[in-house]
N, CA and C atoms as a LAMMPS dump frame, in Angstrom:
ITEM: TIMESTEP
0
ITEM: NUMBER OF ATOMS
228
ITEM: BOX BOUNDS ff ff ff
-5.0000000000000000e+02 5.0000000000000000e+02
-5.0000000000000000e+02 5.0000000000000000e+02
-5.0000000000000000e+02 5.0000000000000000e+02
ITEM: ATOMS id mol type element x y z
1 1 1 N -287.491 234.71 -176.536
2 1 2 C -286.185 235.297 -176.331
3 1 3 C -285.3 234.365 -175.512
4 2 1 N -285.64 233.725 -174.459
5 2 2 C -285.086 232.983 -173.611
6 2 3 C -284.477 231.247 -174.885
7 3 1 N -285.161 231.143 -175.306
8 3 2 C -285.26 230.087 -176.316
9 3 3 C -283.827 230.18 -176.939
10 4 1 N -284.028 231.531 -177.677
11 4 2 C -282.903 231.706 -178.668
12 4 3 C -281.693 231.926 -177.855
13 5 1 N -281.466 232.511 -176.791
14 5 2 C -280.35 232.921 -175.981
15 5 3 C -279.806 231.474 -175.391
16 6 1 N -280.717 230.538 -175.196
17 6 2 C -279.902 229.196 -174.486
18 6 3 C -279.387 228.429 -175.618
19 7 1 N -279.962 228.669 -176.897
20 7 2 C -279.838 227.462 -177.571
21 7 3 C -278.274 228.119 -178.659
22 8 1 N -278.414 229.184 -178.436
23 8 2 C -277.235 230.452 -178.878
24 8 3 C -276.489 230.127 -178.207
25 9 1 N -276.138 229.385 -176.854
26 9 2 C -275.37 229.573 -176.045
27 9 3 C -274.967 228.012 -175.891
28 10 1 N -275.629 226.917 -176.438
29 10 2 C -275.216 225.652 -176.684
30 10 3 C -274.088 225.516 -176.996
31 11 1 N -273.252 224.782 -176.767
32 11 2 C -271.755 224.142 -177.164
33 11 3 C -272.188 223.294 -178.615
34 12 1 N -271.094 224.048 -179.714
35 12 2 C -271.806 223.437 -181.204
36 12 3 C -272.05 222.049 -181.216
37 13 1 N -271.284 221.099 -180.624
38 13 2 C -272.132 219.928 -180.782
39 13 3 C -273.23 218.89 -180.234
40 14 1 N -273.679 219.867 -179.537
41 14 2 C -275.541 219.531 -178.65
42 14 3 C -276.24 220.389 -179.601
43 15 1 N -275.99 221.393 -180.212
44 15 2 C -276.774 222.204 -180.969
45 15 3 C -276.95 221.873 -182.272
46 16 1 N -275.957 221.034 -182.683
47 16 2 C -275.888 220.309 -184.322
48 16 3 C -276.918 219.443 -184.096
49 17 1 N -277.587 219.256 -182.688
50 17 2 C -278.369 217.131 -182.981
51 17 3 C -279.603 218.27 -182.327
52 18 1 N -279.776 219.847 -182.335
53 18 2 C -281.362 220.021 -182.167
54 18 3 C -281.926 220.633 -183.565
55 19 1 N -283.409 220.118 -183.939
56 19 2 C -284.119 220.148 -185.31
57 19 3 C -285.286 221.179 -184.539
58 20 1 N -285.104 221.388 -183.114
59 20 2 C -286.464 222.459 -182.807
60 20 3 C -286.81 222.588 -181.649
61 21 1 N -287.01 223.713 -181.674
62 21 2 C -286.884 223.992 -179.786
63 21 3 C -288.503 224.277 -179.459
64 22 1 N -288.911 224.182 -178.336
65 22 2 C -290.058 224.38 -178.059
66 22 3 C -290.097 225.065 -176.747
67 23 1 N -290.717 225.921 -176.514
68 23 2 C -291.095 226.995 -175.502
69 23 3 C -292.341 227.039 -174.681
70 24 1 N -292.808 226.306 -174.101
71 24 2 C -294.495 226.723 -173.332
72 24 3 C -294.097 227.87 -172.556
73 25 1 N -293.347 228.656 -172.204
74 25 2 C -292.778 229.849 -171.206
75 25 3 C -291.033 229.432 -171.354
76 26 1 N -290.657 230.909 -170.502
77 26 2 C -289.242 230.975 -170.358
78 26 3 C -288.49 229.873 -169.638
79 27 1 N -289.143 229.225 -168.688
80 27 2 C -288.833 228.088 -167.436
81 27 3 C -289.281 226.939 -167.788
82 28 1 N -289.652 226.709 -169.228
83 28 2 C -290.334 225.567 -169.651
84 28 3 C -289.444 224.936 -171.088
85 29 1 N -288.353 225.083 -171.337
86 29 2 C -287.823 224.752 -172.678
87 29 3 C -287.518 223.994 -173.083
88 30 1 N -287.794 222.942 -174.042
89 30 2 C -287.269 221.68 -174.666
90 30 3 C -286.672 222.083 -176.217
91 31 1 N -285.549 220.535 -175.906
92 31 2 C -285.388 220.723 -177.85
93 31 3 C -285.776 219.18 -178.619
94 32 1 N -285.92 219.31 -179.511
95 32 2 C -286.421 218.062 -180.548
96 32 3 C -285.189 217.506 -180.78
97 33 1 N -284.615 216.767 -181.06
98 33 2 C -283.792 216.249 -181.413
99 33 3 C -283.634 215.329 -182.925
100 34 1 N -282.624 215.689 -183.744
101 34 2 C -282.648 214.869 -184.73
102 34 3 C -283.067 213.672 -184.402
103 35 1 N -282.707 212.441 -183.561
104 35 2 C -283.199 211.208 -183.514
105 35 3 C -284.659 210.958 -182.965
106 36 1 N -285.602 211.933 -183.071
107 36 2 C -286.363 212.327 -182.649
108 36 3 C -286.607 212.098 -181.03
109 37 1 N -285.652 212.145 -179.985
110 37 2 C -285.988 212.371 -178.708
111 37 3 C -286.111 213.604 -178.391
112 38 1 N -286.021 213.963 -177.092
113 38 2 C -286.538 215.109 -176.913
114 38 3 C -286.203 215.482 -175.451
115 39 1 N -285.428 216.488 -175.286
116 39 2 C -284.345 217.179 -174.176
117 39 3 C -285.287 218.113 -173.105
118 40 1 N -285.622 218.012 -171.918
119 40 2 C -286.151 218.859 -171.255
120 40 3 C -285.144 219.808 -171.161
121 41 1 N -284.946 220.93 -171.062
122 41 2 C -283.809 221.97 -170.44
123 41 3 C -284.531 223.063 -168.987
124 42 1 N -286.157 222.964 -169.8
125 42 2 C -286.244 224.04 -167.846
126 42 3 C -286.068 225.284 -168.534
127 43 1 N -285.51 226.397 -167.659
128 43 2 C -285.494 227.485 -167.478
129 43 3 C -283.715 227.463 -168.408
130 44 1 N -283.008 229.235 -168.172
131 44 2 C -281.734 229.269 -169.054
132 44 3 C -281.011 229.197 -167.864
133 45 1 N -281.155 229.167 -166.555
134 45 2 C -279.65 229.208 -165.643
135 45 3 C -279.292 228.223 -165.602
136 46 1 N -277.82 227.527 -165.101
137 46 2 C -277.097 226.784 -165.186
138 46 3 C -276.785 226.098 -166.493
139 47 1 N -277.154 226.996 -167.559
140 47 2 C -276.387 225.889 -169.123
141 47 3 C -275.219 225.007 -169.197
142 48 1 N -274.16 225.748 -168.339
143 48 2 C -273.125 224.572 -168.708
144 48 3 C -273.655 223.377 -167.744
145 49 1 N -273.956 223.702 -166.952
146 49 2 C -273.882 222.294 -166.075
147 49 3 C -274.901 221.384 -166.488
148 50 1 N -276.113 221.775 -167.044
149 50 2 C -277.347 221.349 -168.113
150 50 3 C -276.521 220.481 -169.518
151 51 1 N -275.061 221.258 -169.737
152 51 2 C -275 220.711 -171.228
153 51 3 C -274.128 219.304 -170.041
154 52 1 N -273.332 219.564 -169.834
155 52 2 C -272.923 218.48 -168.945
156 52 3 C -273.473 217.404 -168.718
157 53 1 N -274.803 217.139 -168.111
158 53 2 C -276.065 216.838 -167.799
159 53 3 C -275.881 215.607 -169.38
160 54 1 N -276.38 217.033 -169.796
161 54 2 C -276.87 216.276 -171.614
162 54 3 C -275.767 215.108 -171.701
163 55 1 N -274.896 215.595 -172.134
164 55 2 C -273.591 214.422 -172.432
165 55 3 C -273.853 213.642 -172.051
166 56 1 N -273.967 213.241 -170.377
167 56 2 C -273.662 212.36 -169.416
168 56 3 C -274.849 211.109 -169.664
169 57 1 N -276.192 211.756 -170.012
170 57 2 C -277.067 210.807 -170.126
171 57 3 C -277.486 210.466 -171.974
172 58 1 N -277.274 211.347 -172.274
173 58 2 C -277.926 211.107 -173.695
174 58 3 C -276.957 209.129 -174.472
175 59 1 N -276.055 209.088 -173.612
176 59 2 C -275.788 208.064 -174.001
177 59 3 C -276.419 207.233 -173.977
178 60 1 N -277.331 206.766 -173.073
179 60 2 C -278.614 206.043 -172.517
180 60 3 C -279.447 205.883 -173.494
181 61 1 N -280.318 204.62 -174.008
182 61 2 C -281.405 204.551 -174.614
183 61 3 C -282.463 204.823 -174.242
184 62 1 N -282.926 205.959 -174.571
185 62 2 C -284.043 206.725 -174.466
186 62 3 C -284.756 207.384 -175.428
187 63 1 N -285.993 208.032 -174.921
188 63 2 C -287.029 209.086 -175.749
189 63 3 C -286.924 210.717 -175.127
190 64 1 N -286.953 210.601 -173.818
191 64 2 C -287.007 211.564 -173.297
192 64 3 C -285.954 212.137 -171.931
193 65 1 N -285.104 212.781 -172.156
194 65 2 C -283.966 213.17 -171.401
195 65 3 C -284.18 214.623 -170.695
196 66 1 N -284.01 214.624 -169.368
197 66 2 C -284.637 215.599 -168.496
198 66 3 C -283.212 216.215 -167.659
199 67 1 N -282.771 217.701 -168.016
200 67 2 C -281.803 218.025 -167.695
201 67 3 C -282.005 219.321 -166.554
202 68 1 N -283.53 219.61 -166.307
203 68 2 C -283.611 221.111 -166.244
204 68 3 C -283.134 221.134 -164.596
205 69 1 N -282.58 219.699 -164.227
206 69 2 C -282.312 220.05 -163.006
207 69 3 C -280.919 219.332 -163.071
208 70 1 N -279.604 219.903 -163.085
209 70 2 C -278.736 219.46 -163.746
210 70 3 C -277.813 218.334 -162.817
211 71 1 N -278.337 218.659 -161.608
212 71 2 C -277.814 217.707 -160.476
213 71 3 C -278.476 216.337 -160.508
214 72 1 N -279.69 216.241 -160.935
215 72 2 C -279.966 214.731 -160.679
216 72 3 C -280.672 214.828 -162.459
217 73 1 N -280.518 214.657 -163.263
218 73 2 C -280.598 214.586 -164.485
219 73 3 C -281.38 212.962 -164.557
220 74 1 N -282.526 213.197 -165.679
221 74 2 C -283.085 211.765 -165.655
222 74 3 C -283.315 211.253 -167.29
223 75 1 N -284.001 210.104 -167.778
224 75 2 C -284.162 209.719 -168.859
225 75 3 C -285.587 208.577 -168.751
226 76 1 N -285.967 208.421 -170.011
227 76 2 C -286.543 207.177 -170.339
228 76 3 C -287.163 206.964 -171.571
């Protein structure tokens, strides 16, 4: 439930580049990404500042982009 409600709540164009979300628990959520990387998100509070997050780094060449903490956001 938590899954569908954040990814429902994506701004359409972070949500156009996910192919699959993955859930180990509610506080645990990632998405797949068409280019096949792969988005930590965490738990559903703070989405906008998470999609923010996203933007800011996904520019970066990377595999794995870590947003679930939206203040210090990481990659590699």
């Amino acid at each position: 439930t938590a899954a569908l409600g954040v990814v429902a709540g994506l701004p359409p164009d972070l949500r156009a580049s996910v192919v699959a979300v993955e859930a180990q628990s509610p506080v645990d959520l990632s998405f797949r990404l068409k280019n096949g990387a792969t988005v930590v998100w965490g738990d559903s509070t703070r989405a906008d500042d998470k999609a923010v997050a996203w933007r800011a780094i996904i520019t970066r060449r990377g595999t794995l982009y870590n947003v679930s903490s939206p203040d210090y956001p990481s990659y590699r």
